[in-house]
C-alpha positions as CSV (number, residue, x, y, z in Angstrom):
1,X,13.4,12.3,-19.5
2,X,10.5,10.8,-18.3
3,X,9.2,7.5,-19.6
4,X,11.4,7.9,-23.0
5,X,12.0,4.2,-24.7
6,X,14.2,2.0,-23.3
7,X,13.7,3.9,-19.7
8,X,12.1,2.1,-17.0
9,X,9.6,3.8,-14.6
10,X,8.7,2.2,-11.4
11,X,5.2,3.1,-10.0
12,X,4.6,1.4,-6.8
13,X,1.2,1.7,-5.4
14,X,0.0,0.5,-2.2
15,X,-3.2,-1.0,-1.1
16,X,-4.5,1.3,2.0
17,X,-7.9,-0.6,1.9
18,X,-5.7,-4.0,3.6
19,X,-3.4,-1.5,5.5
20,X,-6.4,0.0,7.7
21,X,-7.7,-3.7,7.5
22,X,-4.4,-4.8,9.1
23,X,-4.5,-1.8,11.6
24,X,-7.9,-2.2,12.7
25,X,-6.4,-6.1,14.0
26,X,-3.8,-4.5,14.8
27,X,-6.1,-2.2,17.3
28,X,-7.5,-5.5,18.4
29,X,-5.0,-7.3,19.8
30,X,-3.9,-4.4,22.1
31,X,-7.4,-3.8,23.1
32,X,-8.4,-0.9,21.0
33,X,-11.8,-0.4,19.2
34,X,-12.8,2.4,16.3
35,X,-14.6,5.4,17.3
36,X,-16.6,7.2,14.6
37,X,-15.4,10.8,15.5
38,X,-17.2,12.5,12.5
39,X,-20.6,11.3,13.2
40,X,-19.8,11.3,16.7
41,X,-20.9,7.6,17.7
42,X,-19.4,4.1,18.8
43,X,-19.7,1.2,16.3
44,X,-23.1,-0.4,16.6
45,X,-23.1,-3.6,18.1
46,X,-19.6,-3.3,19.5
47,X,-20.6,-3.9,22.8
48,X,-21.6,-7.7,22.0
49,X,-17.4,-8.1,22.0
50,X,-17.1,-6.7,25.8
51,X,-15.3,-10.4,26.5
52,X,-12.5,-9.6,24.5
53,X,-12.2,-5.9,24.2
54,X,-12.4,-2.7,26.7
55,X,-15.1,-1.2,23.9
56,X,-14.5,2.3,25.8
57,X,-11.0,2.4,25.0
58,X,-10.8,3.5,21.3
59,X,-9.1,5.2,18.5
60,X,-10.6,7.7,16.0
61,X,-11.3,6.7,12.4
62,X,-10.1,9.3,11.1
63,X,-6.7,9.1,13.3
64,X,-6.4,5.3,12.4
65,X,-7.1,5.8,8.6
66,X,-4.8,9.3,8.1
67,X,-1.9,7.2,10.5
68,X,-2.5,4.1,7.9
69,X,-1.9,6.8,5.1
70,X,0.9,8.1,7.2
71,X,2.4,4.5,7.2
72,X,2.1,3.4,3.5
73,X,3.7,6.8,2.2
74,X,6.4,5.8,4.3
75,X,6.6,2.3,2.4
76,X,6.4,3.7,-0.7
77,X,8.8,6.1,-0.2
78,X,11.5,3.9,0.9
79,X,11.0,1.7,-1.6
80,X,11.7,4.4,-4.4
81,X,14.7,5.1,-2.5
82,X,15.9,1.9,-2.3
83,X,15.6,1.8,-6.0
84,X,17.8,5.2,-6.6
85,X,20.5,3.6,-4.2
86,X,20.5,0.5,-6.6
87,X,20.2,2.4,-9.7
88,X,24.0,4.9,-8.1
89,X,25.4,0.8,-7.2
90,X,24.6,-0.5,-11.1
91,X,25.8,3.7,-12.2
92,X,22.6,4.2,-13.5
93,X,20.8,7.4,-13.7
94,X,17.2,8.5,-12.5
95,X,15.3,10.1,-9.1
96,X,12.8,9.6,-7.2
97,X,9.7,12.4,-7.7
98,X,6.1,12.6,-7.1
99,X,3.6,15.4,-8.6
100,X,1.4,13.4,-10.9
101,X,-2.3,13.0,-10.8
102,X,-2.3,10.1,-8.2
103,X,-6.3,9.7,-9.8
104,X,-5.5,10.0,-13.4
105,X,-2.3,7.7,-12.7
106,X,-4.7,4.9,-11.4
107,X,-6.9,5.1,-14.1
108,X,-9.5,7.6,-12.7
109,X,-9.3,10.3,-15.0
110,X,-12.1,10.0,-16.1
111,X,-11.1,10.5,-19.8
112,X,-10.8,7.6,-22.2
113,X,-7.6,9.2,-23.7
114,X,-6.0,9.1,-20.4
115,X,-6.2,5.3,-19.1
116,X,-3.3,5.2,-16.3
117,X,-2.9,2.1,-15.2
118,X,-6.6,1.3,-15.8
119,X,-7.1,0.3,-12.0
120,X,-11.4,-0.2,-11.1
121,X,-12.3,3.3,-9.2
122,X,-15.9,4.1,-8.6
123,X,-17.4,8.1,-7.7
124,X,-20.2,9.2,-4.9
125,X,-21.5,12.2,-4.3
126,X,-20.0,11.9,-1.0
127,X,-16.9,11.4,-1.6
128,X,-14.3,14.9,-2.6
129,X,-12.5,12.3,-5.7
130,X,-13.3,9.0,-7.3
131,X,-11.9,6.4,-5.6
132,X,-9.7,3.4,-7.2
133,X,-10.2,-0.1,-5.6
134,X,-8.4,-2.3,-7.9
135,X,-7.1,-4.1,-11.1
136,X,-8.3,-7.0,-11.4
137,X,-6.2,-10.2,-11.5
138,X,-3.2,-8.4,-10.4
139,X,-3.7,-5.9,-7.5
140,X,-7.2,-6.0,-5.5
141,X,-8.5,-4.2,-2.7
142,X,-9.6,-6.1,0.5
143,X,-13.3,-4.2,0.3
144,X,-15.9,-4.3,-2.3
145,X,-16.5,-5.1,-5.1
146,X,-13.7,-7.3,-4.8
147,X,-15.2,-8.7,-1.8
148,X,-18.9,-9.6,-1.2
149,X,-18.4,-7.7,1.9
150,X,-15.6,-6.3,4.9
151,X,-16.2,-9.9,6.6
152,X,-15.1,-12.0,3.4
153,X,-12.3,-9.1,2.9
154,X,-11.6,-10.3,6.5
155,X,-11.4,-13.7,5.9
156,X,-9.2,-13.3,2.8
157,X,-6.8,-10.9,4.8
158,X,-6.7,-14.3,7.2
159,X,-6.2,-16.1,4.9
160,X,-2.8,-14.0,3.0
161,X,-1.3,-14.4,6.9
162,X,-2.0,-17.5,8.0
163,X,-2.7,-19.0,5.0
164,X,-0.2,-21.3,2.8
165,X,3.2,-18.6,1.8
166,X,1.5,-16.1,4.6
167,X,4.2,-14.8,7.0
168,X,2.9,-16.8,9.9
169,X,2.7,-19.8,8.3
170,X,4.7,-22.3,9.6
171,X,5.2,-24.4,6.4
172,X,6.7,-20.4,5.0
173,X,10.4,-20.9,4.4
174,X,12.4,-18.5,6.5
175,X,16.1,-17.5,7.4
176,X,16.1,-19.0,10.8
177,X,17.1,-21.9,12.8
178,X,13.7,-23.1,13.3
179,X,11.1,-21.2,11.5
180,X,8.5,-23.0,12.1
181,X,8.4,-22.0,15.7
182,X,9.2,-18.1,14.5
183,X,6.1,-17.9,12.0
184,X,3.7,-20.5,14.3
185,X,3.8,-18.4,17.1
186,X,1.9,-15.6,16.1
187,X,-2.2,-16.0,17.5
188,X,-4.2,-17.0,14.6
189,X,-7.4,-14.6,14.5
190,X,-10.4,-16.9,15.8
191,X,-14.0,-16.8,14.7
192,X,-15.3,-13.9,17.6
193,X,-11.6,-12.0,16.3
194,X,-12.8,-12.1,13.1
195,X,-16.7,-10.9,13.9
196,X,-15.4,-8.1,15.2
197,X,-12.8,-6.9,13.4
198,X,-15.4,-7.0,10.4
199,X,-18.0,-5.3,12.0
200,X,-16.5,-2.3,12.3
201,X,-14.6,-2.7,9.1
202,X,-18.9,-3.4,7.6
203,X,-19.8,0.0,9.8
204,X,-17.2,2.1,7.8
205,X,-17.8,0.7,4.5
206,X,-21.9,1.0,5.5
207,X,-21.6,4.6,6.6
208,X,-19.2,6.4,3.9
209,X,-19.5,4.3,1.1
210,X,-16.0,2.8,0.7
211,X,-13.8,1.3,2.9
212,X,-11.4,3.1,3.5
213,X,-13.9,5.8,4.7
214,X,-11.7,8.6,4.6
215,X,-8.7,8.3,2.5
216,X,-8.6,6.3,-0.8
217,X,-8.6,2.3,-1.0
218,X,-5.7,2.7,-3.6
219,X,-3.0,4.8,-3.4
220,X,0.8,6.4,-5.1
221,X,2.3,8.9,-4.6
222,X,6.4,8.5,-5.5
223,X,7.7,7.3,-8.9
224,X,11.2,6.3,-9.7
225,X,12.6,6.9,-13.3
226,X,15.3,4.3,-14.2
227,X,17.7,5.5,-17.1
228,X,21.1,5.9,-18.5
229,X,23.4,9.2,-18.2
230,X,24.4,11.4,-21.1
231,X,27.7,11.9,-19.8
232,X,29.0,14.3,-22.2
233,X,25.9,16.6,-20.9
234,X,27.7,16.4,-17.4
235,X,31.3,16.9,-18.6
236,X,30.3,20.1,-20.6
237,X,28.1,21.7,-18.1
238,X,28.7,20.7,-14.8
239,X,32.0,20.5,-12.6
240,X,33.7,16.8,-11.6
241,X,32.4,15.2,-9.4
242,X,28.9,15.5,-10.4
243,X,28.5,11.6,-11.1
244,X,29.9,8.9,-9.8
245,X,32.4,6.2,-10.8
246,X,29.8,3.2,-11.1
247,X,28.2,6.1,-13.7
248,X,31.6,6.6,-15.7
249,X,32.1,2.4,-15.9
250,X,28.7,1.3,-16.4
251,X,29.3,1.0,-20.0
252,X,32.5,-1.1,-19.7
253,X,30.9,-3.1,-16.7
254,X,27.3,-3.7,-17.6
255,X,27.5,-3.4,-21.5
256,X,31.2,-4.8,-22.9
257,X,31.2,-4.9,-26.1
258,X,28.9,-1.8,-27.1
């Protein structure tokens, strides 16, 4: 039943390389630095921000990038299910499922005859899998090579917040009485914010090849297949009950005439 004609398959993927970018600010602005805790050092030249960060108190790498992983499976998750409750409203059938290649359904297979969704990945003797970044024009990672560097990633990751249409914008439309207050009164990032968010965002993209170091820039996990019901399948081999009423009118409501 899986991606038959006139099925639809959702395949959200989610962009970890901005997610650790957004934690690592995150970190910041409640006075938390990275530690590396597999080599066993502090950033270099972390200590030049001692006038706007305790650079003792810190979080692992490894801790922020696996709790960053730990987050986005939890977005991508909900969003399949959000889709199955839609697809019981419209009487629809379909589930949410994961088990697939999350490599080979990026595009890093590695074998021409199995493109995935063709996304840029790159390999390193370092690294345990090849490790997708990208497609270009529709979905980059905020790290190289779509980025000169972490600090430009930086910028741009300014830029999508505070930016025109960013969330703290306050020209961005919103649902409440006065918006413009809402969305202005988040800090913008200044210039020393910046320098140091990207220095240790440079250190982990310097030291393990990739930024994320640890986990992959790109990543799915959870499909959702989108379909109609065979109803006469359920009526023969399965007792009432075993679909919904939005399932037995979806016809009548959604296709009169057929």
């Amino acid at each position: 039943m899986f991606n038959k004609p006139s099925t639809l398959v959702v395949i959200p993927v989610g962009d970890l390389s901005q997610h650790v970018l957004l934690n690592i600010c995150y970190m910041l602005q409640n006075g938390l630095v990275l530690y590396d805790d597999i080599n066993k050092c502090s950033i270099p030249g972390i200590e030049q921000f001692k006038d706007i960060v305790d650079v003792d108190n810190v979080w692992n790498v490894t801790f922020v990038e696996q709790w960053s992983l730990s987050e986005l499976t939890v977005e991508l998750g909900i969003s399949c299910y959000a889709g199955v409750l839609m697809l019981q409203a419209m009487g629809l059938g379909g589930w949410m499922f994961n088990g697939i290649d999350p490599f080979a359904m990026l595009g890093a297979s590695g074998k021409p005859e199995v493109p995935g969704l063709q996304f840029r990945y790159d390999e390193d003797e370092r690294w345990p899998y090849p490790n997708p970044t990208g497609l270009a024009g529709v979905m980059e990672g905020y790290c190289p090579p779509h980025h000169q560097d972490m600090r430009t990633a930086v910028d741009a990751l300014c830029e999508r917040k505070f930016g025109p249409g960013g969330p703290f914008n306050p020209e961005t439309p919103g649902p409440w009485k006065d918006s413009r207050k809402v969305r202005s009164a988040a800090q913008n990032h200044d210039e020393k914010f910046r320098e140091c968010v990207a220095l240790q965002a440079q250190y982990i993209h310097d030291t393990f090849g990739k930024f994320p170091g640890t986990v992959p820039s790109m990543f799915v996990i959870m499909y959702l297949q989108a379909h109609h019901l065979d109803l006469e399948f359920y009526d023969r081999f399965f007792k009432p009950g075993s679909y919904l009423k939005t399932h037995a009118m979806h016809i009548a409501h959604w296709h009169p005439g057929d």
